[in-house]
PASEBA-1860 file (N, C-alpha, C; in nm, 3 decimals):
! residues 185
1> XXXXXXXX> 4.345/8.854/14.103/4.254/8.888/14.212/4.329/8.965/14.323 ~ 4.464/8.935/14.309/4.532/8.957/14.432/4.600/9.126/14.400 ~ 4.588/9.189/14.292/4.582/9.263/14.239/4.516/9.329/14.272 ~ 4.373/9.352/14.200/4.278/9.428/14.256/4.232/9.443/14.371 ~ 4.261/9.358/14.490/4.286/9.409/14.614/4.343/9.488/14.677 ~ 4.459/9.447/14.611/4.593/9.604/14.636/4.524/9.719/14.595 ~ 4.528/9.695/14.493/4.498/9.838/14.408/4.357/9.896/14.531 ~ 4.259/9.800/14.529/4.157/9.874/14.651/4.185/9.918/14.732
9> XXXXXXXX> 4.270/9.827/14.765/4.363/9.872/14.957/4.417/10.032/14.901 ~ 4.520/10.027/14.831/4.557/10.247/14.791/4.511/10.313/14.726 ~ 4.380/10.252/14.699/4.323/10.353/14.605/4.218/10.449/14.775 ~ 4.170/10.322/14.845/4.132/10.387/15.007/4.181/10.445/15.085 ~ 4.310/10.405/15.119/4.393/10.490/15.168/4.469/10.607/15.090 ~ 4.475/10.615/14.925/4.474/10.749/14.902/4.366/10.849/14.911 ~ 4.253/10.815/14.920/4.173/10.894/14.922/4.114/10.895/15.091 ~ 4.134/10.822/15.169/4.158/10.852/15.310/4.269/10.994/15.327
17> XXXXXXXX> 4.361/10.941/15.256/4.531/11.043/15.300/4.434/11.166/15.263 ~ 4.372/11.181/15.166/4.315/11.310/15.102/4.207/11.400/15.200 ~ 4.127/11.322/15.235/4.039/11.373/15.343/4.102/11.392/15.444 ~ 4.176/11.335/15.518/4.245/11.364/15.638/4.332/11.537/15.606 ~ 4.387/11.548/15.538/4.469/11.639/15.454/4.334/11.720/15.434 ~ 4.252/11.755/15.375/4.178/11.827/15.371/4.100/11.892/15.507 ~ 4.058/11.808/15.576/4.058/11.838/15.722/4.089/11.949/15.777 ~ 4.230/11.881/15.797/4.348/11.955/15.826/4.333/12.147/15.822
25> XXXXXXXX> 4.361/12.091/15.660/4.383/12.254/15.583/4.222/12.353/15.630 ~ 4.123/12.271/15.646/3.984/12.330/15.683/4.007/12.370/15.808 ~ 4.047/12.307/15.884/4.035/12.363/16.039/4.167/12.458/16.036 ~ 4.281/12.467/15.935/4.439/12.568/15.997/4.326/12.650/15.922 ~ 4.271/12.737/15.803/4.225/12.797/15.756/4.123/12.885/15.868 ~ 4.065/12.761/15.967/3.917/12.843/16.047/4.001/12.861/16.101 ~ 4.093/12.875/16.173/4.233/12.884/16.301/4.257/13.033/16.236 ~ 4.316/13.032/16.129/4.319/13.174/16.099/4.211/13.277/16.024
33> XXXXXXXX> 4.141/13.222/15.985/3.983/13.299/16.030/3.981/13.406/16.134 ~ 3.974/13.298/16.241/3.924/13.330/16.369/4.023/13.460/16.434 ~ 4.164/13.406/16.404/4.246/13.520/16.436/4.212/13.624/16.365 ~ 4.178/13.661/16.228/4.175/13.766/16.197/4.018/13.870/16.236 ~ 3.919/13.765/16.344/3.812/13.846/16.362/3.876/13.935/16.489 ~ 3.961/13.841/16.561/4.013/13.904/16.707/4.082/13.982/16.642 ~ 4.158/13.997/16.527/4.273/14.158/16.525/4.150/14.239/16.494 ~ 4.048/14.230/16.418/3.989/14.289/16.356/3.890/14.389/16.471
41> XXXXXXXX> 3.880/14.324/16.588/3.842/14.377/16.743/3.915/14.429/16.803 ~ 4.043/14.379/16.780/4.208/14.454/16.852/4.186/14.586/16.824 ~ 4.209/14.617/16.648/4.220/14.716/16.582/4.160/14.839/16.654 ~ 3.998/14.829/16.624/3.889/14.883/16.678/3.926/14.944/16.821 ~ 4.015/14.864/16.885/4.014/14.880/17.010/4.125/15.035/16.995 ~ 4.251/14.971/16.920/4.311/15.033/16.936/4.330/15.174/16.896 ~ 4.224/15.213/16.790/4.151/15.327/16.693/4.124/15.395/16.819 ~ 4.035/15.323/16.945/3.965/15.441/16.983/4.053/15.438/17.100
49> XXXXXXXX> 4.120/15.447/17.138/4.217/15.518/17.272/4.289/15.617/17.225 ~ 4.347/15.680/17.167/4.420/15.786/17.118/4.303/15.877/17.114 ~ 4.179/15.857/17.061/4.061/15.956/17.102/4.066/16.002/17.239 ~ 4.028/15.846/17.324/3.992/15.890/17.449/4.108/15.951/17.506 ~ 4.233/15.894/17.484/4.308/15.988/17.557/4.338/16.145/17.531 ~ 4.320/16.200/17.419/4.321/16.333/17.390/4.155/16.394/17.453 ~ 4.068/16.316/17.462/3.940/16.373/17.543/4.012/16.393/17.688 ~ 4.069/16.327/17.756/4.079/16.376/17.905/4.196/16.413/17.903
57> XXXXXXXX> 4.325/16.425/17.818/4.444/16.483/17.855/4.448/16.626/17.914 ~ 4.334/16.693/17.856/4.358/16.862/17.916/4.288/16.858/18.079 ~ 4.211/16.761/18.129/4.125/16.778/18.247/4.222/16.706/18.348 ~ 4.328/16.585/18.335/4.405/16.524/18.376/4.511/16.583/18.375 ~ 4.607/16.730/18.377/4.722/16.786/18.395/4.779/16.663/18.491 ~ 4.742/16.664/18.587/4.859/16.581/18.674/4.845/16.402/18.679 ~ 4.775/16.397/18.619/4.831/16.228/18.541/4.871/16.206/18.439 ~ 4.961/16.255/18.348/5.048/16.252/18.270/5.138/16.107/18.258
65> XXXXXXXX> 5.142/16.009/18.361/5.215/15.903/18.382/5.114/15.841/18.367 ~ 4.987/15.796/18.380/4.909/15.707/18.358/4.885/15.739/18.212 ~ 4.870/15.872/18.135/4.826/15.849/17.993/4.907/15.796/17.947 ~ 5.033/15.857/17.988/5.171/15.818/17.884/5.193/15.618/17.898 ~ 5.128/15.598/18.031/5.167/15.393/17.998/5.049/15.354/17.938 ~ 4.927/15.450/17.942/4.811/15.385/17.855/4.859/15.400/17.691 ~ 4.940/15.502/17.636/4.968/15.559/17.490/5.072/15.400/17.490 ~ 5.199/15.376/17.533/5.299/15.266/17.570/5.234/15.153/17.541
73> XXXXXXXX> 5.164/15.152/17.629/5.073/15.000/17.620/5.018/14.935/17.502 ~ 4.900/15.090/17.469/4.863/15.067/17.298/5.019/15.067/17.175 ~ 5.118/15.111/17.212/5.200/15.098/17.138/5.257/14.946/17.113 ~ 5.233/14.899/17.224/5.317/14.733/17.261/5.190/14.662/17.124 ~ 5.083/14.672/17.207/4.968/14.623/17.195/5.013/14.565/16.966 ~ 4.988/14.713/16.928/5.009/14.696/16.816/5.110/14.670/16.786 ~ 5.239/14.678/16.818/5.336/14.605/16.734/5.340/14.470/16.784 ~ 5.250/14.411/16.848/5.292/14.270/16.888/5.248/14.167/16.797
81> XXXXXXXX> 5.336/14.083/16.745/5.327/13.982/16.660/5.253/13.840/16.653 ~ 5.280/13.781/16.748/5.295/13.644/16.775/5.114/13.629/16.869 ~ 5.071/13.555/16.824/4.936/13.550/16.958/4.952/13.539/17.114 ~ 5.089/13.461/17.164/5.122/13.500/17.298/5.164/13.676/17.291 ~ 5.258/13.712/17.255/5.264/13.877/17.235/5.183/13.934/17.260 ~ 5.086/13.940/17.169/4.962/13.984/17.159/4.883/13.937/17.291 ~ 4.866/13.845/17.361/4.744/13.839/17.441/4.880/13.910/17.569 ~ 4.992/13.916/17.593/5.027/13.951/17.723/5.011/14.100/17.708
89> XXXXXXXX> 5.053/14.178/17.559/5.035/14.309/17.520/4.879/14.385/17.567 ~ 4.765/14.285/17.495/4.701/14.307/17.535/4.652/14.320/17.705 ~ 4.689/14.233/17.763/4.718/14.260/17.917/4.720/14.314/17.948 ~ 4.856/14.449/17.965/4.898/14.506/17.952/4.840/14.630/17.917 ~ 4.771/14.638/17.804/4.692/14.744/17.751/4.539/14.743/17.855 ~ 4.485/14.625/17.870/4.361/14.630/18.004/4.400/14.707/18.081 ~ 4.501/14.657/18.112/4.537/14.705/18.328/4.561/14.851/18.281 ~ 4.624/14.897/18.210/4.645/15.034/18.185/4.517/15.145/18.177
97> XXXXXXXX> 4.447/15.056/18.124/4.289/15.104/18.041/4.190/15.109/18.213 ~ 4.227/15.039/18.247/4.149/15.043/18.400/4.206/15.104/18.487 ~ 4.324/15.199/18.473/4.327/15.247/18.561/4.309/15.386/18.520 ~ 4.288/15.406/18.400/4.251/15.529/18.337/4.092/15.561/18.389 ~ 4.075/15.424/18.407/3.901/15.460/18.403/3.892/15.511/18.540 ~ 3.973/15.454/18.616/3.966/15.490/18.778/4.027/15.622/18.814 ~ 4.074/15.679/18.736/4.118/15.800/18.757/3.989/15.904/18.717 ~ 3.960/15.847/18.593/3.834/15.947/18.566/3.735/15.925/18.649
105> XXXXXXXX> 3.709/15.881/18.713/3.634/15.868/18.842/3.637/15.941/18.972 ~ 3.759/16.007/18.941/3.793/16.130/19.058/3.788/16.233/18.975 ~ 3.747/16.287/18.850/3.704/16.424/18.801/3.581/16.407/18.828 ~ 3.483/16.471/18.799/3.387/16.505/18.856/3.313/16.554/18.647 ~ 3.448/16.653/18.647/3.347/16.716/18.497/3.405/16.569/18.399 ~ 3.510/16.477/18.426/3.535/16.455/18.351/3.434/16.318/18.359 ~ 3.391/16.248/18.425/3.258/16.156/18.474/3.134/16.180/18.410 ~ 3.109/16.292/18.369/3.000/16.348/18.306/3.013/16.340/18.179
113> XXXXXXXX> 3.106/16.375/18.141/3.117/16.380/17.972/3.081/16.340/17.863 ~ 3.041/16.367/17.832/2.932/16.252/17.696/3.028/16.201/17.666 ~ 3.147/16.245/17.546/3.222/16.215/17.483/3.283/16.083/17.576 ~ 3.328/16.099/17.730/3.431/15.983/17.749/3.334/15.901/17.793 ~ 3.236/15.910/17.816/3.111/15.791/17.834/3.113/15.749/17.759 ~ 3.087/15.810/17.578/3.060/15.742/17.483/3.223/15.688/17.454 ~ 3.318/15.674/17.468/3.452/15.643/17.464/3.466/15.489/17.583 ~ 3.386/15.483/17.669/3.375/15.407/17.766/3.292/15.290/17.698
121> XXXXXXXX> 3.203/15.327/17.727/3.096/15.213/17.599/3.129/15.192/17.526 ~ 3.197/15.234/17.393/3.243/15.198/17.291/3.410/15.075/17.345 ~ 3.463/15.088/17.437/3.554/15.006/17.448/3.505/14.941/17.556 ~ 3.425/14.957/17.660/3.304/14.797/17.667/3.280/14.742/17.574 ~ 3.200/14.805/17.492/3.150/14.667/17.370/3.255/14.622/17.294 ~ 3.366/14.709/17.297/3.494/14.590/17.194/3.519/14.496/17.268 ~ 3.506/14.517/17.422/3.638/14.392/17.529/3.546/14.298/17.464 ~ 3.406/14.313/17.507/3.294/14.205/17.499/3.296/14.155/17.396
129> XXXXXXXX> 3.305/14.196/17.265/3.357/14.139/17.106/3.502/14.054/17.087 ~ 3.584/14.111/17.145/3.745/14.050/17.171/3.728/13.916/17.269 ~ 3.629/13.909/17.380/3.610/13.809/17.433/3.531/13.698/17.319 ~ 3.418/13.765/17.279/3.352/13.684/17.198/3.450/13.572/17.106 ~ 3.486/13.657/17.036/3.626/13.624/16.909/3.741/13.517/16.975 ~ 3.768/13.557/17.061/3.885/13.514/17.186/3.778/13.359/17.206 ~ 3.676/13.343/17.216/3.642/13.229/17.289/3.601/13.125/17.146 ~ 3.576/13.208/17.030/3.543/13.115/16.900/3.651/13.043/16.851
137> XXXXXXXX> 3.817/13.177/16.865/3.926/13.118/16.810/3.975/12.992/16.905 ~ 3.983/13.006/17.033/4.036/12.930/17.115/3.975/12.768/17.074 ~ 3.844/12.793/17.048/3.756/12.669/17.018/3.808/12.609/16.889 ~ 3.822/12.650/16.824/3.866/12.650/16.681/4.021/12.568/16.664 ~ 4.049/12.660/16.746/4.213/12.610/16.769/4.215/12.486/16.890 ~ 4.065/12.461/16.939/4.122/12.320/17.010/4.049/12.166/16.909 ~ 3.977/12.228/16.855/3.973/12.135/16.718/4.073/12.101/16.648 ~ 4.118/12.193/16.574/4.249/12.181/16.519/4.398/12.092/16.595
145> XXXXXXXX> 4.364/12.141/16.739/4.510/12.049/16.787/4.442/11.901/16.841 ~ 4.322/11.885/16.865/4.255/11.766/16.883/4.286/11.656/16.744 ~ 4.206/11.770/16.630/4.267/11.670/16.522/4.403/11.634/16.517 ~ 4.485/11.705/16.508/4.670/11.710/16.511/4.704/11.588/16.619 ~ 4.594/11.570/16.740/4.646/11.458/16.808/4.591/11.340/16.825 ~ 4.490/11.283/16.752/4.390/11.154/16.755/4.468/11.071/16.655 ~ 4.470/10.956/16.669/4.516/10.866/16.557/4.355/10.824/16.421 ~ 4.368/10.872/16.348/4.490/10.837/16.230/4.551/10.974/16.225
153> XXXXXXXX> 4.432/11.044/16.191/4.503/11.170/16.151/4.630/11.250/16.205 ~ 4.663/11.195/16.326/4.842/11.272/16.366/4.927/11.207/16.275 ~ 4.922/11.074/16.203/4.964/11.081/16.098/4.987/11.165/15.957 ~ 4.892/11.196/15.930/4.879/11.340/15.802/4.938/11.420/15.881 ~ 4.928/11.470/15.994/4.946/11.618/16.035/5.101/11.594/16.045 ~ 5.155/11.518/16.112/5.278/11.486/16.104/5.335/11.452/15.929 ~ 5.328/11.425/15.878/5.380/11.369/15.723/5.370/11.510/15.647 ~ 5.305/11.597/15.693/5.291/11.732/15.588/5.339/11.890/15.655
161> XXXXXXXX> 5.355/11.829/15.826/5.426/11.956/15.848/5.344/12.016/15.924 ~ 5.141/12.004/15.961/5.105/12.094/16.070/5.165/12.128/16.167 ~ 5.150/12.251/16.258/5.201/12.240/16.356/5.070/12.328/16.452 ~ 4.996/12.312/16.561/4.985/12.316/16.648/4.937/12.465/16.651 ~ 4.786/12.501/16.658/4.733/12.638/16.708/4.767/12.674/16.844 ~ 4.837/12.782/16.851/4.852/12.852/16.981/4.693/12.946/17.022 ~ 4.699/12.914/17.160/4.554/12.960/17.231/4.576/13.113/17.247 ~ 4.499/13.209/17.245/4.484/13.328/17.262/4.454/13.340/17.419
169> XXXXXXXX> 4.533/13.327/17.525/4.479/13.326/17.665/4.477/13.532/17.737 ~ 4.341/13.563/17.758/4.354/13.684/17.843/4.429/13.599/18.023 ~ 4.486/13.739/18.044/4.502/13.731/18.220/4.412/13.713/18.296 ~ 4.417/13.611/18.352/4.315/13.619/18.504/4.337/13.699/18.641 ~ 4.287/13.805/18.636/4.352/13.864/18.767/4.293/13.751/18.890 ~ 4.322/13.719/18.948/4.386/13.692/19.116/4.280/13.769/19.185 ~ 4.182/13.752/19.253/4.117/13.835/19.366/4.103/13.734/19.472 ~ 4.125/13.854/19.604/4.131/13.752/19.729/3.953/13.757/19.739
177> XXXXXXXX> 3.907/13.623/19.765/3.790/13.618/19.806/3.771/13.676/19.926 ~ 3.636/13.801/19.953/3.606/13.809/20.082/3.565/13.716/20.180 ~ 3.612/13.759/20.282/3.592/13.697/20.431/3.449/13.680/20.496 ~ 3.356/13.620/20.469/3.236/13.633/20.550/3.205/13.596/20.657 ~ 3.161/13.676/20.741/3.134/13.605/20.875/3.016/13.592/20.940 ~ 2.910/13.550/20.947/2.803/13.518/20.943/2.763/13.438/21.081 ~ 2.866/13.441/21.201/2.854/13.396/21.327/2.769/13.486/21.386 ~ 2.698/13.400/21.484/2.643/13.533/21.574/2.666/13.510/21.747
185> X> 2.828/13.580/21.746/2.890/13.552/21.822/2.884/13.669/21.979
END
């Protein structure tokens, strides 16, 4: 009798160990899913700036230093490896990208342009996709380290080697809140 108890007792906990372990491998799998929808938005992103920048390079003669850290930037951008890399690269590639836009804002023909309008919109709707992606993986990846840290399962995750989804974080720029004054002094 005392037998077949045992045997119940690991035959449950092997097939506990199994589900937990399966888990696991389900959520590292959606973890990298998810990353590959955000490169897959990166990409996109990064396709269309070498357009836009050859659309305004001839109207922009004397910003030559802003294309050349927007071209830099996309260069970082893509060789960056690691998902921190990548989200500071990407950074990096924003702030650059916005100040391009603010420059074209002082041409006049170049404001008009179909082409960099449609170059404008088209990398609006990627940020907005990269955010999208950016907010599924992050989710994804806090499942995954939730499981990695609840008991039982930090057991499996520990015994087989998981290790820990890194978050895809964009920059928060910093703005000073305006001053309102609303006395009627």
């Amino acid at each position: 009798m005392f037998g077949w108890i045992f045997l119940g007792v690991l035959v449950v906990l092997v097939v506990w160990t199994i589900v937990m372990y399966n888990n696991l491998v389900t959520l590292q799998n959606q973890v990298k899913n998810a990353w590959q929808q955000i490169d897959v938005q990166l990409k996109r992103r990064h396709d269309l700036i070498p357009n836009l920048v050859n659309t305004v390079k001839g109207a922009m003669e004397f910003e030559k230093e802003t294309l050349s850290k927007v071209i830099e930037a996309r260069a970082r951008a893509v060789g960056a490896q690691t998902v921190s890399g990548k989200a500071e690269a990407e950074n990096m590639l924003t702030q650059a990208l916005s100040k391009l836009f603010a420059l074209v804002e002082n041409y006049p023909d170049l404001k008009s342009n179909q082409n960099i309008l449609q170059f404008q919109e088209e990398l609006t709707s990627t940020e907005n996709r990269v955010g999208f992606a950016r907010q599924f993986y992050n989710d994804i990846v806090a499942q995954f380290n939730i499981k990695q840290g609840v008991f039982p399962s930090n057991i499996i995750a520990g015994l087989f080697g998981f290790k820990e989804g890194e978050y895809f974080q964009a920059e928060t720029v910093a703005k000073e809140v305006p001053k309102v004054d609303l006395s009627l002094k």
